[in-house]
C-alpha positions in Angstrom: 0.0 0.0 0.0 1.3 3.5 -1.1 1.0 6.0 1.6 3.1 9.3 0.5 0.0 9.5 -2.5 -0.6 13.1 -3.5 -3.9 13.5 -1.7 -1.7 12.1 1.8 0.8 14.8 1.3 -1.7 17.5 0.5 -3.5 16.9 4.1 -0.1 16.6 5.7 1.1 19.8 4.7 -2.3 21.8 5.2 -2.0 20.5 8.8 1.7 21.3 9.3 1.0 25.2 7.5 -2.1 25.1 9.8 0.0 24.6 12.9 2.3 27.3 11.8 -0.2 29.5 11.1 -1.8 29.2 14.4 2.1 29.2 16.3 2.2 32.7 14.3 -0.8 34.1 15.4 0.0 33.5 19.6 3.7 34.6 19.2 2.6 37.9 17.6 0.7 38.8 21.0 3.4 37.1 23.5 5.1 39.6 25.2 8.1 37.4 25.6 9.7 38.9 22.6 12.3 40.5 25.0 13.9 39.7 28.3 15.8 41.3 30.8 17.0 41.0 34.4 19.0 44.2 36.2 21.8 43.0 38.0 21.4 46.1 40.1 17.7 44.5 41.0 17.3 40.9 40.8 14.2 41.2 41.6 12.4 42.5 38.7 12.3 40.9 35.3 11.8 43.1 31.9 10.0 41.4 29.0 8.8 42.9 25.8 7.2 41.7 22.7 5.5 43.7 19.3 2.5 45.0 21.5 3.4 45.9 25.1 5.6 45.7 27.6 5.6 43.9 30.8 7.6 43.9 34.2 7.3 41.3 36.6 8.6 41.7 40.8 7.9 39.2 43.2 5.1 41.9 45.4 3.6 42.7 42.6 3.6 40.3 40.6 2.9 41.0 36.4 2.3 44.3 35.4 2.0 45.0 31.7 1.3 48.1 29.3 0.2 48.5 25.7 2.7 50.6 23.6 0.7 54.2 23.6 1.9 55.2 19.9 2.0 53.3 16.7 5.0 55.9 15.8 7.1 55.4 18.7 8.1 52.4 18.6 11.4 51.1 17.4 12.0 50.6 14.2 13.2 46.9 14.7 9.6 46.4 16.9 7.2 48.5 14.0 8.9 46.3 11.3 8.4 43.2 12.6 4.9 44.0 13.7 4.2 44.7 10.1 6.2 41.5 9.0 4.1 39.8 11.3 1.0 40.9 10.5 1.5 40.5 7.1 2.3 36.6 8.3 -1.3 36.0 9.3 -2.9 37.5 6.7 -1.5 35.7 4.0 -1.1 32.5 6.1 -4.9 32.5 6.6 -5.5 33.4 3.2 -3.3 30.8 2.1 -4.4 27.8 4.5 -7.8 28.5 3.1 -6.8 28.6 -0.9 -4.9 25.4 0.0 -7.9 23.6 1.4 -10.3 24.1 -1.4 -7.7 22.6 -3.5 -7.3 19.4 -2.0 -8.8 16.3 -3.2 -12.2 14.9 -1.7 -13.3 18.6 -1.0 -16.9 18.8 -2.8 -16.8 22.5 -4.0 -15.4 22.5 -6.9 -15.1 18.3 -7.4 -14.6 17.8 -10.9 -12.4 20.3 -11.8 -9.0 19.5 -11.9 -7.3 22.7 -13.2 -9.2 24.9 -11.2 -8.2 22.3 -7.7 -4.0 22.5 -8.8 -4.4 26.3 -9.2 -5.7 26.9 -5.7 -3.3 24.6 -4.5 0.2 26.5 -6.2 -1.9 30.2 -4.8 -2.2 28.5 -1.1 2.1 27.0 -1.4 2.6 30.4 -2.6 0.6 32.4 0.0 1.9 30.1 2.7 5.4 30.5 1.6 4.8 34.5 2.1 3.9 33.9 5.4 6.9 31.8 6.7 8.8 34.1 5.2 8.0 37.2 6.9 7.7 35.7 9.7 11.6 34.3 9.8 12.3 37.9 8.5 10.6 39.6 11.9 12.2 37.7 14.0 15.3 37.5 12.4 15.4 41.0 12.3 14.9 41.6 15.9 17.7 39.0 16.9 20.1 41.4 14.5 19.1 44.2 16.3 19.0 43.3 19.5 22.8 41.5 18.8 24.1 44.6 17.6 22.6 46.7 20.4 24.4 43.8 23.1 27.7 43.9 21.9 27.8 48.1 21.4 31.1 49.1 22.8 29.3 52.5 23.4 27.1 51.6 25.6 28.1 51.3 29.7 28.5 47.6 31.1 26.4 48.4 34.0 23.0 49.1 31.9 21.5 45.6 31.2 20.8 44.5 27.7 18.2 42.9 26.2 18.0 38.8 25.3 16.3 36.6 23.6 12.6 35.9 24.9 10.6 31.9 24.3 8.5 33.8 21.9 11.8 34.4 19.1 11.9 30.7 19.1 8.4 29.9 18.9 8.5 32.6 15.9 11.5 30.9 14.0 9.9 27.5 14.9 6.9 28.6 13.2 8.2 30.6 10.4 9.9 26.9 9.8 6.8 25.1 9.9 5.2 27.3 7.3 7.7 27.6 5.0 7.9 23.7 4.9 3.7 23.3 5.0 4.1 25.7 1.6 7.1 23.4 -0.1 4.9 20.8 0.2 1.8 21.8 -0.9 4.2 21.7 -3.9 5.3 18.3 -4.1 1.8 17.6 -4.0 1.2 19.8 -6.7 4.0 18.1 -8.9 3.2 14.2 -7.8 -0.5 15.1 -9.0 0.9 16.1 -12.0 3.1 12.7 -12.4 0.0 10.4 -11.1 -1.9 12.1 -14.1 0.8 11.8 -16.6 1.0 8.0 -16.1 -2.5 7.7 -16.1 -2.9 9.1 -19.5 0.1 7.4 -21.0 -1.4 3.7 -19.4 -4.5 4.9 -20.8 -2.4 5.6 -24.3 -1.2 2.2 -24.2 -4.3 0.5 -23.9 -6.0 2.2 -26.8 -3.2 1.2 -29.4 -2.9 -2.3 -27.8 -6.6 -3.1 -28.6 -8.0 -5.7 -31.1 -8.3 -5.5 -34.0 -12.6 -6.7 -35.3 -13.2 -7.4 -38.5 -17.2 -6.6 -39.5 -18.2 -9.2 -41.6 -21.6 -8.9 -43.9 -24.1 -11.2 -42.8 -25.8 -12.5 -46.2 -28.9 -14.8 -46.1 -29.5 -17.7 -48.8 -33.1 -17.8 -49.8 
């Protein structure tokens, strides 16, 4: 029994670009972009993520507070807010195209062209979206790399490091971009399946017999 057939590998990788997709979507609104703990105060930890910021101390407990202006913010933060944004859109979009395309779906059974098109819209949509969201994270690791190892700035102010939701990010950003790759392979072992159907098909036209009509004639 074959299992890797196209319509296996097409439900495979709209569940692997779904789990990105919804990986993507909590990261963007973790505040555990960012992390940092004072030396000077051990007992208060910073973290930050694309939205707000939060600070956590043992009689307190969590505080957090939305950024107050879309302008103020970083550049590194506003960029991959956008990136990220963009992420969900076209993952969404994308996850969706991808699952009217697959096989056994009964809107729009029968047609074939139409089914291979949505499919090579949702790889390329998903694709979009695991890339962006590698590129926002990315992106803030540079920064926040750079900004670590500034000779400029004092030893004694604390620097920011990398937060569990940067991981979750790249480990989602992976998931899509391999969900996308393949809806792809699916797209191109349809195409094979189809090939070999026709030529078997081919075949068995030119191999049939050959009937002779005879005239049926009656002696009176």
């Amino acid at each position: 029994m074959v299992i890797l057939t196209p319509k296996f590998v097409q439900r495979a990788s709209l569940f692997v670009s779904f789990g990105g997709l919804v990986t993507t979507f909590v990261t963007t609104f973790l505040p555990l972009w960012k992390t940092m703990n004072s030396d000077l105060n051990e007992l208060e930890n910073w973290y930050e993520g694309l939205w707000h910021m939060c600070i956590y101390t043992e009689e307190v407990g969590v505080h957090c507070k939305a950024f107050e202006s879309f302008l103020a913010l970083p550049p590194d933060t506003l960029a991959s807010r956008v990136f990220m944004c963009i992420s969900i859109v076209t993952g969404l979009l994308g996850v969706i195209a991808a699952f009217f395309g697959l096989e056994g779906v009964e809107i729009g059974a029968g047609r074939e062209r139409v089914k291979r098109k949505l499919l090579i819209l949702g790889g390329v949509l998903i694709w979009v979206s695991g890339i962006t969201t590698l590129a926002a994270v990315s992106l803030m690791a540079y920064i926040m790399v750079v900004k670590f190892w500034d000779e400029n700035l004092p030893d004694v102010m604390p620097g920011w490091e990398y937060g569990e939701a940067m991981f979750s990010a790249w480990f989602s950003g992976l998931l899509l971009v391999v969900g996308g790759t393949f809806l792809f392979v699916a797209v191109c072992m349809g195409d094979h399946e189809a090939k070999l159907q026709s030529q078997i098909l081919a075949s068995n036209q030119d191999h049939r017999p050959i009937t002779q009509n005879y005239r049926k004639t009656e002696i009176i």
